[in-house]
N, C-alpha and C positions, 0 to 999 in steps of 0.2 A: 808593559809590566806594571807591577800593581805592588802596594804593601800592604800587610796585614797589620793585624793591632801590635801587633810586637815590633813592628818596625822593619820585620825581614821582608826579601822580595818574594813573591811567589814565581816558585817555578826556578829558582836556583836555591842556593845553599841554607837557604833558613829553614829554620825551626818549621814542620808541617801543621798547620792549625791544629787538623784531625787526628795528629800522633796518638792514639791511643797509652804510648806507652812512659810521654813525659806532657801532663796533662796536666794545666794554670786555671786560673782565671780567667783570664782571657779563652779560653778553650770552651771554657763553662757562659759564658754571656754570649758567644755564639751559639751555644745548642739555646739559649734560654729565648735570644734574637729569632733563630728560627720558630720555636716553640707558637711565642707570641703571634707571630705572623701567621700560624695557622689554628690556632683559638678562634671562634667565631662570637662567642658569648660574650658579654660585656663581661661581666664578672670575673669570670674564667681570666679574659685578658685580662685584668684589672690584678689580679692575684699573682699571676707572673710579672708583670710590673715590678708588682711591690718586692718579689725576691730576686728582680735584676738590681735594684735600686737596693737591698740587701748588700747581693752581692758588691755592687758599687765601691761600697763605704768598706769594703774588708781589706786587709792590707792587700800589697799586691796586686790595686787593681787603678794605680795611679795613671796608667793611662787614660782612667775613665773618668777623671776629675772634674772635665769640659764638655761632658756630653750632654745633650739634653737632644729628650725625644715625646714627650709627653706635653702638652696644651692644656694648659687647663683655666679655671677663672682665674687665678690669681694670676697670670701672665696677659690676661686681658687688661687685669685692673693695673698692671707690669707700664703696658705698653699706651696705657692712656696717662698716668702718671706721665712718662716721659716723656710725650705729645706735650702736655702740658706746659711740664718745666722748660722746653726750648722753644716753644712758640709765643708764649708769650711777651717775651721781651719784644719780641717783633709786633705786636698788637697797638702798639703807641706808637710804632714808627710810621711819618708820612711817607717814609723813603717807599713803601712797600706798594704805595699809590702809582708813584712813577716809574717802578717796576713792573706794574700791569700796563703803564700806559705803552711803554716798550713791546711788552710781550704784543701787544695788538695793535702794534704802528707798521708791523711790515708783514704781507699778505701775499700767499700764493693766492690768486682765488678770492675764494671766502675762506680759507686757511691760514689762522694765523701762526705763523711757524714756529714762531718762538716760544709762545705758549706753550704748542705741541711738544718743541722739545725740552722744557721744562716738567713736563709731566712724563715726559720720557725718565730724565734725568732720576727723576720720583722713584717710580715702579726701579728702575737698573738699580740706582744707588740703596731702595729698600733690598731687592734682592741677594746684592751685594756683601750686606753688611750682615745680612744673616747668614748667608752659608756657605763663603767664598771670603770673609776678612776673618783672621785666625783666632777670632775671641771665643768663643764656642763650636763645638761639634756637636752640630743641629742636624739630628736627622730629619729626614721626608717621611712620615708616617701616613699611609692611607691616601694619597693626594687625590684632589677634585678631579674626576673624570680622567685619575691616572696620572695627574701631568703636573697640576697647578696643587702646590705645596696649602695645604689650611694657613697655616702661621703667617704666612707671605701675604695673601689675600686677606685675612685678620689684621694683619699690621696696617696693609694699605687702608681698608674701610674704617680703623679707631682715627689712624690718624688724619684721614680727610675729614671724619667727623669731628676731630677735635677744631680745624681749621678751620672748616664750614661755620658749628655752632660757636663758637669763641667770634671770629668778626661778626657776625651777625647778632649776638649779644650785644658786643661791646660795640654795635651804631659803627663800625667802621664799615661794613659789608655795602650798604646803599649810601654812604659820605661822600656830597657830591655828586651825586645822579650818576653813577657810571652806566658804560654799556652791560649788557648781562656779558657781553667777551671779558670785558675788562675788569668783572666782578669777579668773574670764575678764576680769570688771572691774580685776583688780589688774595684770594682762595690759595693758588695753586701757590704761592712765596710763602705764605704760612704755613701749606700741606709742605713743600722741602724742610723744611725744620721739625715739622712735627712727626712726620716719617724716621728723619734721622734720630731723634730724640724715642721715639715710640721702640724702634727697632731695638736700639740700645738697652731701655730699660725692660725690655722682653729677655734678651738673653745675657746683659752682664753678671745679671744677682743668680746665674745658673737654675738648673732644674726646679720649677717648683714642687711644692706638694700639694696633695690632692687626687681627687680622679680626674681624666683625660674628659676634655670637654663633651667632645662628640661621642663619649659614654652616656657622660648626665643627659645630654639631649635625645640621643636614643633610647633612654630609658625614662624620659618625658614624653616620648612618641609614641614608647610601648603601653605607658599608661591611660593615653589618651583613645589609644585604641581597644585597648580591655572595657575600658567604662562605654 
């Protein structure tokens, strides 16, 4: 069994989404949900957007207080911000050195397994915090090749960059001649912080505004192909 946005169960005694005859808000950002998903035009999509996010804000639609479904820049600029703010304190610490030296002291192989499962750690705990810990209702819009969420894959890439270029500025990244294991490892102690912080400051400050990224870029790709 399943609930709807009202909280009833489907398929016993609640309220029928589709009721024609006692008809909410909630009633209404389903048909508009649908709507969207089958618009094809950026535009077109873009205009229903803005009258679900309309509809949003009108009374009686307090369940939709925590949703967010749209990407845009400013949840890039969101989610690098927050890389930021939690990795850096860790930029000065040596500790973060004998943390990589760990990660690549114990080997299956050529497999350093600790490593491994700290970048595991990474991707689960970004996953996690975006659309499985109860601070936002983040939808999946459009995902990569059906499967792999944009926002998920966005997070991860800001916030490895923010790891990567931050030691490698700040002379920590080659301090000491490391191995390239053990760099990637000193990488991957600052990418956990910077994931968790990225993640956070993507969906705390709720829904941005704006248009949906992969509009502006398709509409950067339709102009490159006209010219």
């Amino acid at each position: 069994m399943s609930t709807d946005r009202s909280g009833g169960i489907e398929g016993g005694g609640a309220r029928d989404a589709t009721d024609p005859e006692h008809p909410d808000i909630d009633d209404l950002l389903d048909k508009l949900d649908t709507l969207e998903r089958t618009v094809d035009h950026p535009r077109e999509r873009e205009k229903v957007r803005q009258t679900i996010s309309l509809v949003e804000r009108m009374p009686g639609s307090e369940a939709f207080t925590k949703r967010i479904s749209k990407y845009t820049g400013r949840d890039v600029a969101e989610s690098f911000v927050g890389g930021i703010v939690l990795s850096l304190p860790l930029l000065v610490e040596d500790g973060v050195f004998d943390i990589a030296e760990f990660f690549v002291s114990t080997t299956v192989g050529p497999v350093p397994v600790f490593l491994v499962a700290n970048v595991t750690f990474v991707v689960v705990m970004t996953f996690g915090l975006l659309y499985h810990a109860d601070f936002r209702d983040v939808r999946v819009e459009n995902p990569i090749f059906g499967v792999v969420p944009h926002r998920f894959v966005a997070v991860l890439i800001i916030s490895f960059t923010v790891a990567f270029s931050t030691m490698f500025l700040w002379g920590r990244l080659h301090e000491g001649d490391p191995s390239s294991a053990e760099a990637l490892g000193r990488v991957s102690v600052i990418w956990a912080a910077a994931a968790f912080g990225a993640a956070l400051g993507d969906i705390l400050p709720g829904e941005s505004e704006g248009r949906e990224l992969g509009d502006r870029l398709g509409d950067l790709g339709d102009s490159f192909r006209d010219d």
